[in-house]
MMTF fields as JSON, N, C-alpha, C and O atoms, coordinates in Angstrom:
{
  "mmtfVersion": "1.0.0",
  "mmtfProducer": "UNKNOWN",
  "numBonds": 183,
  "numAtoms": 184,
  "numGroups": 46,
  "numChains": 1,
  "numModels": 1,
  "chainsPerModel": [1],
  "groupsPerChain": [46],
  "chainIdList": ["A"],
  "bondAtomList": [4, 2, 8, 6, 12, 10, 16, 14, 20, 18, 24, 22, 28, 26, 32, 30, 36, 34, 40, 38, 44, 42, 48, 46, 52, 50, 56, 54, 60, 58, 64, 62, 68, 66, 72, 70, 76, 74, 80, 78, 84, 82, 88, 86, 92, 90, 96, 94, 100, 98, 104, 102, 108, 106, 112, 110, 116, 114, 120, 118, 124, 122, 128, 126, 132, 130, 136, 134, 140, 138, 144, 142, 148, 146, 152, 150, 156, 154, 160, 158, 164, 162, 168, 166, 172, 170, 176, 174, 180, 178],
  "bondOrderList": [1, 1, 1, 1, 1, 1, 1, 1, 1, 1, 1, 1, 1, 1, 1, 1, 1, 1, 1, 1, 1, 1, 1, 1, 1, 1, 1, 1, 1, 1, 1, 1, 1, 1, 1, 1, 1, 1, 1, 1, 1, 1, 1, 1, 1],
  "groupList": [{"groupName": "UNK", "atomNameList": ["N", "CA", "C", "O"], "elementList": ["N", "C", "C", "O"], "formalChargeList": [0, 0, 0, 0], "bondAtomList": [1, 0, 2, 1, 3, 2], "bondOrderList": [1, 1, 2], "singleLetterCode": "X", "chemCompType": "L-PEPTIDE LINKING"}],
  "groupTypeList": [0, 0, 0, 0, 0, 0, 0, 0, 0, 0, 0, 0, 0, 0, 0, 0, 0, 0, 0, 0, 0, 0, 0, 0, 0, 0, 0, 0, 0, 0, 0, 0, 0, 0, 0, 0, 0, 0, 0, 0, 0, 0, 0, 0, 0, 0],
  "groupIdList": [1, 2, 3, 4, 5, 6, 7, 8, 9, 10, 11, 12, 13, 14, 15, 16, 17, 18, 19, 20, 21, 22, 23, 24, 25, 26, 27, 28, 29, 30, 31, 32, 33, 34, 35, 36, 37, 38, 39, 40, 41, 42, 43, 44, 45, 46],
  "secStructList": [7, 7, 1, 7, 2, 2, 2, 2, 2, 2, 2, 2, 2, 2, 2, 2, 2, 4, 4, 4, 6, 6, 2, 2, 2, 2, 2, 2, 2, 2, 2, 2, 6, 6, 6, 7, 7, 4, 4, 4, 1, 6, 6, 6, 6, 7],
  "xCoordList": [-26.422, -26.642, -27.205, -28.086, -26.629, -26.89, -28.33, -28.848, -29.02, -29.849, -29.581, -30.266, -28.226, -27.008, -26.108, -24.939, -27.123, -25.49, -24.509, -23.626, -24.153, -23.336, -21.739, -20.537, -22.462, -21.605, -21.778, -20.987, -22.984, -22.441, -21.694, -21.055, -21.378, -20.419, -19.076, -18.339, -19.015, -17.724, -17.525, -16.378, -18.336, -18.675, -18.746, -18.425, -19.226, -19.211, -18.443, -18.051, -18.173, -17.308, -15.949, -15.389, -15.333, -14.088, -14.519, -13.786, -15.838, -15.549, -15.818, -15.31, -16.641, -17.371, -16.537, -16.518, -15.898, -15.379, -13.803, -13.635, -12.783, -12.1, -11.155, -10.925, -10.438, -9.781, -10.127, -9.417, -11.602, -12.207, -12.455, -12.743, -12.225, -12.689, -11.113, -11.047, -9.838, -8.529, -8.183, -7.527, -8.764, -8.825, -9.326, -8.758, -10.258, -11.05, -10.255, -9.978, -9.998, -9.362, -7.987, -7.582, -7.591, -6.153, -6.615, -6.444, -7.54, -7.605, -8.304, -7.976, -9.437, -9.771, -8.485, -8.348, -7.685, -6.575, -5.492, -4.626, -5.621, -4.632, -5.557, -4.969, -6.906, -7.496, -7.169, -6.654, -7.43, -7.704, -6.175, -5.971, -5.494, -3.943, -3.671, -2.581, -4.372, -4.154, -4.816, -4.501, -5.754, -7.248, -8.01, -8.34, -7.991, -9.091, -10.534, -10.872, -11.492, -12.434, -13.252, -13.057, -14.069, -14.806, -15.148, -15.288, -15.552, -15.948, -14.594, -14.694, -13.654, -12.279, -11.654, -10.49, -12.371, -11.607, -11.624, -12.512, -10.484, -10.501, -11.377, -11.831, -11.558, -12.851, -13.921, -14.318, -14.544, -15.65, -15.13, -15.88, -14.447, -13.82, -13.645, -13.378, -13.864, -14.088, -15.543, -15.722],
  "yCoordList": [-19.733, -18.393, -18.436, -19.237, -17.478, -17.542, -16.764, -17.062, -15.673, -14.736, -13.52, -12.51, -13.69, -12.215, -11.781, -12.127, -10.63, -9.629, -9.844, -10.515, -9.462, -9.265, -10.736, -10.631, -11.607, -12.711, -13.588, -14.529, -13.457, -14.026, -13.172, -13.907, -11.645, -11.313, -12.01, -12.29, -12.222, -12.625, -14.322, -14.592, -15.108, -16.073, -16.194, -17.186, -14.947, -14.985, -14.28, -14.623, -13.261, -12.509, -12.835, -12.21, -13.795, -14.421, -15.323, -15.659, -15.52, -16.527, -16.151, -16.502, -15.403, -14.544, -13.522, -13.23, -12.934, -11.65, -11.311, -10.279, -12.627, -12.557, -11.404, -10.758, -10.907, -9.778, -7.968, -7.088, -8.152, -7.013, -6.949, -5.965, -8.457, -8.487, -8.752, -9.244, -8.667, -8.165, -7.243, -6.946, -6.321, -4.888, -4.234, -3.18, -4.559, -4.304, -4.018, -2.954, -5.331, -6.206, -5.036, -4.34, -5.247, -4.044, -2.973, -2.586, -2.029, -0.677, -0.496, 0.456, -1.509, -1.726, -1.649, -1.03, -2.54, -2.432, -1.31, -1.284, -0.579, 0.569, 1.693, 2.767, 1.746, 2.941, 2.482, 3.306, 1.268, 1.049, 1.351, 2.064, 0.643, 1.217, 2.595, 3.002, 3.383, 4.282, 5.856, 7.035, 5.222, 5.208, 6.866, 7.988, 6.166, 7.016, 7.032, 5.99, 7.864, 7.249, 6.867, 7.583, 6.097, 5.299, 5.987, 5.385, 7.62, 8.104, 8.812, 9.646, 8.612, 9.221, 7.953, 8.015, 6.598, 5.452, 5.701, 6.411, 4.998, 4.869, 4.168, 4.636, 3.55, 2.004, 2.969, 3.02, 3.863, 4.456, 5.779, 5.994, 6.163, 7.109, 6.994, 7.87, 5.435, 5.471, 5.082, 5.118],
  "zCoordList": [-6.735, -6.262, -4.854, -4.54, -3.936, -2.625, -2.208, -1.132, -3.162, -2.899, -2.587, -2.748, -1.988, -1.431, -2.511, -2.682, -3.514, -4.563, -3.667, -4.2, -2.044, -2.228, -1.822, -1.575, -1.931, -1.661, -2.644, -2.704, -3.755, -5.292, -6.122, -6.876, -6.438, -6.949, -7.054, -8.0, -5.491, -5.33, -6.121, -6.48, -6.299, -6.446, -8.46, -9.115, -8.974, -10.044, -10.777, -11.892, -10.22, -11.331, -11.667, -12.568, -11.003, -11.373, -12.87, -13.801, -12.685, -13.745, -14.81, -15.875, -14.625, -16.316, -16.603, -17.798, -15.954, -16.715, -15.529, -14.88, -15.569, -14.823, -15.058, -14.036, -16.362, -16.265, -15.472, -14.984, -15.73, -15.429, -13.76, -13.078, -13.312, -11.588, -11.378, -10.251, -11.899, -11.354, -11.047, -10.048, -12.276, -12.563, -11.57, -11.283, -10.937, -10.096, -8.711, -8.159, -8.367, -7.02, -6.836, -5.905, -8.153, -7.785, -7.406, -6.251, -8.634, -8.035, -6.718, -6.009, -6.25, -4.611, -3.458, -2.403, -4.175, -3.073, -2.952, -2.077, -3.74, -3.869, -3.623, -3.493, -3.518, -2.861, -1.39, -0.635, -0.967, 0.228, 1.222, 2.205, 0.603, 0.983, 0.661, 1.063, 0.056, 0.153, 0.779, 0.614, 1.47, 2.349, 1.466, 1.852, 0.24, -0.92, -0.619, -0.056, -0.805, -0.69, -1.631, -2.613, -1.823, -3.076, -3.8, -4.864, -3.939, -5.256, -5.722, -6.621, -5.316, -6.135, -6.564, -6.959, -6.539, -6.6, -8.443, -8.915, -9.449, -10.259, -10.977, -12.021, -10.743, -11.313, -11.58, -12.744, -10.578, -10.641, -11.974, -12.926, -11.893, -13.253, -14.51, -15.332, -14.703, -16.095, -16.718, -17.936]
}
């Protein structure tokens, strides 16, 4: 662990709970391509 949430996420969540950090990765990339903004993102909707 680095001390930085935000650069061990990246570091851990592939490994513990890899379906749910795909899940993730997609709907990130399809707000972002689709220039949504983060509280209409899906992830946050359920």
């Amino acid at each position: 662990m680095s001390g930085r949430g935000d650069k061990d996420i990246f570091i851990t969540s592939p490994v513990f709970r890899p379906e749910k950090w795909k899940e993730f990765l997609a709907a990130e990339l399809k707000r972002l391509n689709n220039n949504e903004d983060i509280h209409d993102a899906e992830i946050m909707n359920k």
